[in-house]
C-alpha positions in Angstrom: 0.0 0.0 0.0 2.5 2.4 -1.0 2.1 6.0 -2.4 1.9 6.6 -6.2 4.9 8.0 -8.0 3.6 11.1 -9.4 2.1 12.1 -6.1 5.7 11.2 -4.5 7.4 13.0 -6.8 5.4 16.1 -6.5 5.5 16.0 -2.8 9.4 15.5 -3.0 9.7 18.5 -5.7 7.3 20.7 -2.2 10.1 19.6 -0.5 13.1 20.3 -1.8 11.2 24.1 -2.9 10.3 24.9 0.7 14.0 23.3 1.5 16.1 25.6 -1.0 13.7 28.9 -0.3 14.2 28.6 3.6 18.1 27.5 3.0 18.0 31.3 0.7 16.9 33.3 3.5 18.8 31.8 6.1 21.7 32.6 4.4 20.8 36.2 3.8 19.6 36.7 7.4 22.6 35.5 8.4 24.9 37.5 6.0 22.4 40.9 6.5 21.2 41.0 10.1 23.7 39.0 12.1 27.1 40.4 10.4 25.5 43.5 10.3 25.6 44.6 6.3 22.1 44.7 6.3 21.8 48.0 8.3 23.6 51.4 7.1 25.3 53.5 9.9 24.9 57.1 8.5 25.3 56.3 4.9 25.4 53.2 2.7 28.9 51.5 2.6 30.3 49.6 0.1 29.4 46.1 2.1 25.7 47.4 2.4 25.7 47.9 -1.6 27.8 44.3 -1.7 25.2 42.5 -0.2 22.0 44.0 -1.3 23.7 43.5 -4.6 24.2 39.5 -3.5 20.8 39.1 -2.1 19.1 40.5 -5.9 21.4 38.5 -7.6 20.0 35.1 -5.5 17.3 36.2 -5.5 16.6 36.4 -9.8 18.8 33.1 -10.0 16.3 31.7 -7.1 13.2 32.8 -8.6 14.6 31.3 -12.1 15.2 28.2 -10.8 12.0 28.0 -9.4 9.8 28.6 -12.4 11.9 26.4 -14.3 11.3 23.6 -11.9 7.8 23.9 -11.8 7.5 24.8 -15.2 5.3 27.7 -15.2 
C-alpha cells in the first residue's frame, strides 16, 4: 500500500522548494542582520551595496530556478 509516484514526486519536488527557499533566507539573514551589512550606519557602505547586490542576484537566479522547476 504504498504512495503513487507522481504524487511522491510532487510531494518530494514541495520539498526540496520549501527546502532551497528557507536555505535562501537563512543565508541572507545571516549575512544581512547577524554580520551586520544589512543595516547602514549614517550612509550606505560599500558592504551594504555588496550585499543587497548579493541578495538580488540570489534572489533572480532563485526565482529562475524555481519557475523552471515547476514549469510555469
Amino acid at each position: 500500500m504504498g504512495m503513487e509516484d507522481e504524487t511522491r514526486a510532487f510531494l518530494v519536488k514541495i520539498i526540496n522548494t520549501i527546502s532551497i527557499v528557507l536555505i535562501w533566507m537563512l543565508v541572507n539573514v545571516f549575512i544581512g542582520i547577524y554580520k551586520d551589512y544589512a543595516f547602514f550606519e549614517d550612509h550606505p557602505n560599500w558592504t551594504n551595496y555588496l550585499f543587497y547586490t548579493f541578495f538580488l542576484i540570489t534572489l533572480v537566479l532563485l526565482v529562475r530556478y524555481l519557475l523552471r522547476k515547476w514549469k510555469l
